[in-house]
NUVOPA-222031 format. One record per residue (C-alpha): residue in three letters; chain; y, z, x. Coordinates in Angstrom, 2 decimals. Layout:
residues N
[ALA, A, [Y, Z, X]]
...
This chain:
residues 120
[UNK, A, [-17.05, 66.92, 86.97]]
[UNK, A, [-17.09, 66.89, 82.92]]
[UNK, A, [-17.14, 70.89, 83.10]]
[UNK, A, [-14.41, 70.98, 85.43]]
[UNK, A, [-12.11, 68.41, 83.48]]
[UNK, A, [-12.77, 70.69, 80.08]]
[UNK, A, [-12.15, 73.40, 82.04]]
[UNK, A, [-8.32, 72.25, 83.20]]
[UNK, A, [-8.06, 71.45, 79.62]]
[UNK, A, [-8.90, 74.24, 78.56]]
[UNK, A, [-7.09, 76.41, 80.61]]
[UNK, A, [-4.00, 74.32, 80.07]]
[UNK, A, [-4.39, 74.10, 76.35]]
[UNK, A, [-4.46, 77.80, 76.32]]
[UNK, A, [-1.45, 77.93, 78.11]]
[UNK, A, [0.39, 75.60, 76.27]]
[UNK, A, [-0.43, 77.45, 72.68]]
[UNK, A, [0.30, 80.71, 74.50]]
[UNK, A, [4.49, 79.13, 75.55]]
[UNK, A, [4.30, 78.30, 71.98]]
[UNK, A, [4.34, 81.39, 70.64]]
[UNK, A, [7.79, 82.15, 70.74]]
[UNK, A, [9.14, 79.09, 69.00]]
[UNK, A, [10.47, 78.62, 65.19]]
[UNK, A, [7.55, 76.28, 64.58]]
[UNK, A, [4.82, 78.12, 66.49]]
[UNK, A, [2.68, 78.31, 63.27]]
[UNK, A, [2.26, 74.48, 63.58]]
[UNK, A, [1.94, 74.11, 67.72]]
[UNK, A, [-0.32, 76.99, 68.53]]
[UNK, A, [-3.32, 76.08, 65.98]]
[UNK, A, [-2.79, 72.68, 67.40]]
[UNK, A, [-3.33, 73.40, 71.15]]
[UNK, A, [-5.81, 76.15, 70.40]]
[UNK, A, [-8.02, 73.26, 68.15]]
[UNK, A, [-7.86, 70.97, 71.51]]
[UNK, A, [-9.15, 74.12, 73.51]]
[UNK, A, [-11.58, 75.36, 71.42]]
[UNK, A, [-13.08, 71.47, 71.55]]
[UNK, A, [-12.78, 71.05, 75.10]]
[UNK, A, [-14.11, 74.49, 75.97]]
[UNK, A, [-17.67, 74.36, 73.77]]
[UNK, A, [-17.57, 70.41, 74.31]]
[UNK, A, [-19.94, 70.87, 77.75]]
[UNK, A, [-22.08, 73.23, 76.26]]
[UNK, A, [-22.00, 72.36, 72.24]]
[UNK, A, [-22.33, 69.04, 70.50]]
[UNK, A, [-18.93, 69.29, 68.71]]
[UNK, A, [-19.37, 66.51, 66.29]]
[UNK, A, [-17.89, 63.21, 66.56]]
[UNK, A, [-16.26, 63.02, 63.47]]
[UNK, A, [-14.21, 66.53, 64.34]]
[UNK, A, [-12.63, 64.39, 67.46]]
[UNK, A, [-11.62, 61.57, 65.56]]
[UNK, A, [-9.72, 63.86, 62.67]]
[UNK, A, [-7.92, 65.49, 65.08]]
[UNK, A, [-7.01, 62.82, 67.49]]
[UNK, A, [-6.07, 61.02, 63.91]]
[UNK, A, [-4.19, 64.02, 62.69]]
[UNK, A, [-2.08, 64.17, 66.42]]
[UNK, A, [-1.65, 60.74, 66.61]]
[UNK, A, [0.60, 60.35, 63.27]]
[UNK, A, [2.24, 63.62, 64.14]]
[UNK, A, [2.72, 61.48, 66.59]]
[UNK, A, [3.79, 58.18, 65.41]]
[UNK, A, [6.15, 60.93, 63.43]]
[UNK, A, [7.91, 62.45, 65.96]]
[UNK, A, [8.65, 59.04, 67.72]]
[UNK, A, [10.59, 57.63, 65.12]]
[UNK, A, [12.05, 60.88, 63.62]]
[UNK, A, [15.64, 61.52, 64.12]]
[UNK, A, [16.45, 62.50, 66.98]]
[UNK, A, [12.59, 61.60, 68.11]]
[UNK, A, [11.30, 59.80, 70.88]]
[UNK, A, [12.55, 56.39, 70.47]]
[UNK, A, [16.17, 58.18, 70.11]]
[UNK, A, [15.78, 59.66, 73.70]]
[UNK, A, [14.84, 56.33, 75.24]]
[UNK, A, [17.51, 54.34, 73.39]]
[UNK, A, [20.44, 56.45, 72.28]]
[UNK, A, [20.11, 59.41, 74.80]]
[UNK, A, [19.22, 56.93, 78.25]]
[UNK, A, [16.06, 59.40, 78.65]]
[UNK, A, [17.66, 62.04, 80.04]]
[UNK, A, [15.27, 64.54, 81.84]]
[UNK, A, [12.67, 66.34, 79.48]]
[UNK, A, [12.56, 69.48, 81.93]]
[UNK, A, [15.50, 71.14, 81.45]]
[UNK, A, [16.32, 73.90, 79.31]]
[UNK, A, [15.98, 73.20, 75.46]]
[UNK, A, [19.17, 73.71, 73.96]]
[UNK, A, [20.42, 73.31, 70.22]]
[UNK, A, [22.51, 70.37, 70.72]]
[UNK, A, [19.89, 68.14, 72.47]]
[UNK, A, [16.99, 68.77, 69.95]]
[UNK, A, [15.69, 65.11, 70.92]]
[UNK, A, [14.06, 67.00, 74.44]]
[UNK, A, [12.21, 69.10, 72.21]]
[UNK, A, [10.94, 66.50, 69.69]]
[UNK, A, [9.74, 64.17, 73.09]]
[UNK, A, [8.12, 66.91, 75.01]]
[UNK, A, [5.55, 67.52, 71.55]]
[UNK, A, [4.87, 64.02, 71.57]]
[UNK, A, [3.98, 63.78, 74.44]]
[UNK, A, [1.96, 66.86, 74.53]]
[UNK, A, [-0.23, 65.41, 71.80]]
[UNK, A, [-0.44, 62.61, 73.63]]
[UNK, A, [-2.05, 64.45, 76.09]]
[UNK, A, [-4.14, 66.35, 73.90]]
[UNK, A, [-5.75, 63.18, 72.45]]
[UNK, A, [-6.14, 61.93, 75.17]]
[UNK, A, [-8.81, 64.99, 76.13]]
[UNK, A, [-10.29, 64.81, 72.75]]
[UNK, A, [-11.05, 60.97, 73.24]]
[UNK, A, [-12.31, 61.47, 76.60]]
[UNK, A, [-14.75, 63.93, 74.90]]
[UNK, A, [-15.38, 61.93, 72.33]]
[UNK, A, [-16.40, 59.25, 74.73]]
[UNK, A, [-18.95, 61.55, 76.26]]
[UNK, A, [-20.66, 62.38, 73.69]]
């Protein structure tokens, strides 16, 4: 079952960097997803050290905590926006879709780093 788990992450993570590559700020988001699929992809077969889990899930979480409360962030999509769908098409004037769909991907991408940190 862990195998199989890394291997959706994995998969997805590669994916994910791969969508990214087109974007302004792909120099940022494809080093991040590729980190989380590098980890989950060695994590069944290599100890990956703790300590390289917890500085990334630190380093995602206040990129994060960031993008929440940046302008037009999260917290601006729940409150000012009414959380209008995150699966339409990005578009210039509603950069607020864009800012909640990378938080919650690293939300996501902790999440698989914890649960291999866990596992360890």
């Amino acid at each position: 079952m862990f195998i199989a788990i890394n291997i959706i992450f994995l998969i997805s993570f590669l994916g994910f960097a791969y969508v990214n590559l087109n974007d302004n700020d792909s120099w940022i988001w494809v080093p991040i997803y590729v980190a989380a699929a590098v980890c989950c992809g060695l994590s069944p077969f290599v100890v990956i050290p703790p300590v390289i889990y917890l500085v990334l899930i630190a380093v995602y979480m206040i990129y994060a905590v960031t993008l929440f409360f940046a302008k037009d962030g999260v917290r601006d999509w729940i409150v000012k926006y009414n959380k209008p769908s995150i699966v339409e098409s990005m578009q210039a004037t509603k950069p607020y879709i864009e800012k909640t769909r990378e938080f919650f991907g690293l939300l996501i991408i902790s999440a698989a780093l914890l649960f291999n940190y866990l596992a360890i």
